[in-house]
Steps between C-alpha positions, in 0.01 A plus 500: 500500500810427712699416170370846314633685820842372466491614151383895518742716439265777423162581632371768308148649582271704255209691514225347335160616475351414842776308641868441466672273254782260675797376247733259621858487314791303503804521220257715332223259483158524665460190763207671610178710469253621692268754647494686813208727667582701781303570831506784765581387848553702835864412400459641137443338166591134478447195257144430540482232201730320294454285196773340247370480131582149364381368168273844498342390812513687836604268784435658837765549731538591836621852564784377678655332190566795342655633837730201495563589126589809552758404732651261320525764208906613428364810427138686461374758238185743453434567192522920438197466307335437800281782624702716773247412768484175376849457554548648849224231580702224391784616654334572849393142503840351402667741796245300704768204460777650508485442097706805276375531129622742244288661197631441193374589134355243361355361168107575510423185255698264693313605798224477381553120385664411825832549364837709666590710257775801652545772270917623546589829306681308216253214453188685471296513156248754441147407313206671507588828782640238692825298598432160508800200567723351205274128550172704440630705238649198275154312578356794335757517236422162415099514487565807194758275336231245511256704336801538216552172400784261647843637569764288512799519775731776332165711449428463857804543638570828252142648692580394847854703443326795382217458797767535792722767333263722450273401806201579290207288393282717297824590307528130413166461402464795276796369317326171461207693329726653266677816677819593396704612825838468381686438847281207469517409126886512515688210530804563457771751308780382246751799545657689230894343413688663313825324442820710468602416143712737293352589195629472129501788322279473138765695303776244672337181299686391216206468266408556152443889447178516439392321816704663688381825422126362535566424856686799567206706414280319749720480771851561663587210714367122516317355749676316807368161308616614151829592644608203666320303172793710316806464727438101472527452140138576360685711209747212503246257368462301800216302601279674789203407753456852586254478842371836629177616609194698316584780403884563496603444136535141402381598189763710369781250568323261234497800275853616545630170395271405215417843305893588539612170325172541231643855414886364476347227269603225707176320528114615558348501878179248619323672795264212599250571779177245604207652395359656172365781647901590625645464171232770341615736779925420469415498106376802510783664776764386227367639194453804703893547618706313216232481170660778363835269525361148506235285320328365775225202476289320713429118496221367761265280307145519523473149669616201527339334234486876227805700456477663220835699535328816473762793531799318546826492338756295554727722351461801748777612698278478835233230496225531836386191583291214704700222648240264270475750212911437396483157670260462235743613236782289641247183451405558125849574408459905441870638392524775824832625338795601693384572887723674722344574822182315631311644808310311706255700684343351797719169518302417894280394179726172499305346866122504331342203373384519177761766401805418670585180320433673165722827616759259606472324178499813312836619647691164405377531146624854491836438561523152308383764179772727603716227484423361200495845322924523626546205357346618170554833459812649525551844661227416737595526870201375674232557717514716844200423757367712741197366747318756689311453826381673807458228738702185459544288873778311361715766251872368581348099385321626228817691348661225559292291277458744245873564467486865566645783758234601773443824532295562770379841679297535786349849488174602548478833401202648774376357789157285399227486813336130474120514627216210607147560462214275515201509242264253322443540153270752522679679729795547301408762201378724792887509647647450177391837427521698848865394469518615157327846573687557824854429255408712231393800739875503585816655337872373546750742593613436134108631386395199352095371599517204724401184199372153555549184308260261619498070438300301514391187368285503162470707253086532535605614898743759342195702316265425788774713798547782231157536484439562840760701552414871568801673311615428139618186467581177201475158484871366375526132366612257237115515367524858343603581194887654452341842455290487808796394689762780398206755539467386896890510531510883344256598690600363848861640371302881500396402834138533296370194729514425874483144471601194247316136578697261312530055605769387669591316129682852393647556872811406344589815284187759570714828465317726655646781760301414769471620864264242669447132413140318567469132532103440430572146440861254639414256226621483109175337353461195714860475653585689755861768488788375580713715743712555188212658264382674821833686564532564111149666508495676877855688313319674286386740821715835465749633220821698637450792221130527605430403844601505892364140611306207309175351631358186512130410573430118553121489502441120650171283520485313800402104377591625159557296222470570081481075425359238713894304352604763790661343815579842655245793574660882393526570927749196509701604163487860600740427811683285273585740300578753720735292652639249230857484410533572122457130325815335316488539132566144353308337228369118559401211256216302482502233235243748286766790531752291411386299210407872375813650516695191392253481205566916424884381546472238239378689264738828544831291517412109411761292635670756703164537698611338819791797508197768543331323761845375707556879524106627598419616836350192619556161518326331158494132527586476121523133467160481612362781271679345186327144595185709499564683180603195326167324660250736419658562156567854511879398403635267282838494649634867486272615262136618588213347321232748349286402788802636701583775361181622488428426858827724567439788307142561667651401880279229561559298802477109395147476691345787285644312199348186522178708611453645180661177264180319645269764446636563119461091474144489602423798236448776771464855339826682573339795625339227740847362605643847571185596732508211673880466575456878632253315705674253637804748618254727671345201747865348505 
């Protein structure tokens, strides 16, 4: 006992049901707790017993202990919750001694478990239709996380934030269970900017006539992008990695360059974007504006293993196309004519595994046709690239390496509100579509309906949200037909639907004016986004022409995961995200990338194949991939073998080749080998 009174600092007394609870503290820790009845003496009430709780056992005292605690005490408090006549009894006795004590507010729960818990005007939380202390109230915060599944750090931390700023429990909670208070949802604002760019004038463009007048008919002036795309030699035919955000008219700088030179006859244009589904949609935007001017033609390819060239003409003036659909016609020796511009839309496209070897590939081949056609064909005067992209983390290395002038714009046309919610599967649908009622309800100051696009991660989860979702709504994926697709698009266009629910796989070039963004799902398939694909998709959130601010919803399971391959749960990548740096764009080689695009090399340009790969993105060890080449027979020094050149023109890594060579030479059906090869890449 002598060592606990050296140690109280703080004596704090409580009223408990038929005696008084005694707290002991020092540095804000309890050295001691007991109880203390009170007894009425000639003198007035004094300390009639006294026990100290150890180990949940009372241990008697004598009253005089608690006398000599008391002293030794820096300070004394009565708890306010105390009963006023209660309280003038404890203080009568401590005047006995010449002992001062103060009443304070205290927590009720820490009294109640023997704890010293003062309540101060900025540290209080309210729960329940009462104020309890911050250590109560994150005890209680973390019994209904508990109940939610496991939270990692950031999670935590993000709740614990919102707990003391808004010093209210049962607000925290209710968001848990799916409210939607959006001081609490929001995370953070990225502010309008609007750089101060002067713009170009349409009728001051030196371009072919009937272009010119096209473009004077839909607007005056260029955008701050297009103009300073213009004043640094896009016209000029200079290379450009044009880097701008959603929304502020990449688009048109690839079209300035390319249909201008297709109309003046000096070579047709290649717009080349990812994904099928985005070549239907810029197909379709050209033949709209210049197929009264231009023959315009798509090549994508069915597959990788069918193309059966459907629709395409090699001929046109304006060919819309895959990166593999005209890689494809690159590696079987297709005469593309005379090409003067070629776009690359979404170049970020370079970083990704599967793709960005091939894209990087693609490129080199490109120009190494454009240089052979010079050589060749007189009058020709080569090939002008333009690569597109919204979010590159490295843009001045990356136009470096591609040999072209950066153009880069940082405007973000309206302010976007970022908000965190927290919601198991189930859960999700439910806000999915109060968030999509509540934006729909509203009107911009511009009149347009508040519109949602949201992703998420399969195309079976994209029918299953727009099901549940009160107000008209479409599913919006690779999976549905062309038709289906430009119906959804019109429709959302005639603000006809509140809501589109498309995968993350189309994030890329979804062009739909919409007002609020959803995340119902942080993955793409079984990989999680990467800050780039996140910032590409959270941009489609507000249009200048239709709306005030953009919205974005991320709806994030606790413990979450879409693939038990999965080393991070969606509360760890949603932090992440939120606060990731934008990822470097470089492309890297594994010895299956490169013995692909050395093989795709070899059979574009034979000997000069080590030319195309000294000048790709990344490093190719192309030594190495020529011993393999050579080894596994897919060359026979610079010229492919059938086996070779029919593993290139179907983009078969090596693996998948010798996969189906062994099946074919043990008499498998080919429908067999096909099935089980799509097999094998779904559990890889």
């Amino acid at each position: 006992m002598s060592q606990q009174l050296a140690e109280v600092e703080t004596l704090f007394l409580h009223e408990a049901r038929s005696d008084y609870t005694v707290v002991a503290n020092r540095d804000g820790s309890r050295v001691l707790r007991g109880r203390l009845e009170l007894k009425e003496t000639s003198a007035g009430p004094r300390p009639g017993k006294f026990r100290v709780i150890r180990d949940g056992e009372d241990q008697p005292r004598q009253p005089d202990e608690f006398v000599d605690l008391a002293r030794a005490a820096g300070r004394i408090r009565i708890s306010e919750q105390t009963s006023p006549e209660n309280r003038k009894r404890l203080k009568e006795m401590l005047d006995g001694y010449q002992l001062e004590a103060t009443a304070v507010r205290t927590c009720r729960r820490c009294a109640n478990d023997g704890r010293y818990g003062p309540i101060t005007s900025d540290g209080a939380i309210e729960h329940n239709g009462e104020l309890i202390c911050r250590d109560c109230a994150r005890r209680e915060l973390e019994r209904e996380l508990s109940y939610k599944g496991e939270f990692t750090g950031a999670a935590e931390e993000r709740l614990e934030e919102l707990l003391y700023e808004s010093g209210d429990l049962d607000r925290i909670v209710n968001l848990l269970q799916g409210g939607l208070d959006p001081d609490l949802t929001k995370y953070d604002e990225v502010s309008a900017n609007v750089d101060d760019v002067s713009p170009v004038r349409t009728e001051d463009l030196d371009l072919h006539p009937d272009l010119s007048a096209h473009l004077q008919g839909r607007f005056e002036e260029l955008l701050p992008v297009q103009s300073l795309s213009v004043r640094n030699g896009l016209l000029d035919g200079d290379d450009q990695l044009v880097v701008s955000a959603t929304a502020t008219g990449k688009t048109l700088v690839g079209e300035l360059a390319g249909i201008d030179r297709a109309l003046k006859g000096d070579g047709k244009l290649l717009f080349l974007v990812p994904l099928v589904a985005l070549a239907n949609q810029k197909h379709e935007d050209f033949k709209d504006r210049y197929g009264d001017r231009l023959n315009v033609s798509i090549r994508v390819g069915s597959s990788r293993v069918n193309d059966d060239g459907n629709r395409f003409d090699p001929n046109a003036d304006v060919i819309v196309g895959t990166y593999e659909g005209i890689d494809h016609a690159l590696r079987t020796g297709k005469d593309l004519g005379d090409i003067g511009t070629v776009v690359i839309d979404e170049v970020h496209t370079l970083k990704e595994g599967e793709r960005g070897h091939r894209l990087d590939g693609l490129i080199s081949r490109l120009k190494y046709y454009s240089e052979e056609r010079m050589a060749t064909h007189e009058g020709y005067g080569g090939t002008q690239f333009v690569y597109l992209s919204a979010t590159v983390g490295n843009p001045e290395w990356l136009a470096e390496k591609l040999r072209a002038t950066l153009i880069e714009y940082e405007e973000r046309p309206v302010p976007i509100e970022r908000h965190v919610t927290f919601a198991d599967s189930r859960e999700k649908a439910d806000i999915a579509d109060k968030l999509v009622k509540r934006e729909f309800d509203t009107k911009s100051s511009k009149g347009y309906r508040g519109q949602t696009i949201i992703f998420t991660n399969s195309r079976r989860r994209c029918h299953e949200i727009s099901r549940k979702l009160r107000y008209d709504s479409a599913p919006y994926h690779a999976g549905l037909d062309y038709k289906r697709r430009k119906k959804v698009e019109r429709q959302f266009g005639n603000q006809d639907l509140s809501a589109v629910v498309t995968t993350a796989a189309l994030a890329a070039g979804v062009d739909f004016p919409a007002s609020q963004v959803i995340f119902d799902s942080l993955a793409m398939g079984i990989e999680w986004l990467s800050v780039q694909e996140f910032s590409q998709m959270l941009g489609r959130a507000g249009r200048p022409d239709y709306h005030d601010r953009g919205r974005v919803y991320l709806l994030v399971e606790p413990d979450g995961v879409y693939h038990n391959s999965m080393d991070r749960t969606e509360d760890e990548v949603a932090f992440t995200l939120l606060k990731g740096e934008m990822e470097d764009v470089a492309t890297h080689y594994d010895e299956t990338a490169a013995v692909e695009e050395t093989l795709a090399n070899v059979v574009v340009a034979g000997k000069k194949a080590k030319r195309l790969n000294d000048r790709m993105i990344g490093e190719v060890p192309t030594k190495h991939a020529i011993g393999k080449l050579l080894e596994w027979e897919f060359i026979d020094g610079f010229e492919p073998t059938p086996l070779g050149r029919g593993i290139t023109r179907h983009f078969l890594a090596p693996d998948e080749a010798f996969f189906m060579l062994d099946a074919i030479r043990k008499g498998t059906d080919p429908y067999q080998v096909v099935a089980d090869l799509e097999l094998r890449d779904d559990e890889e």
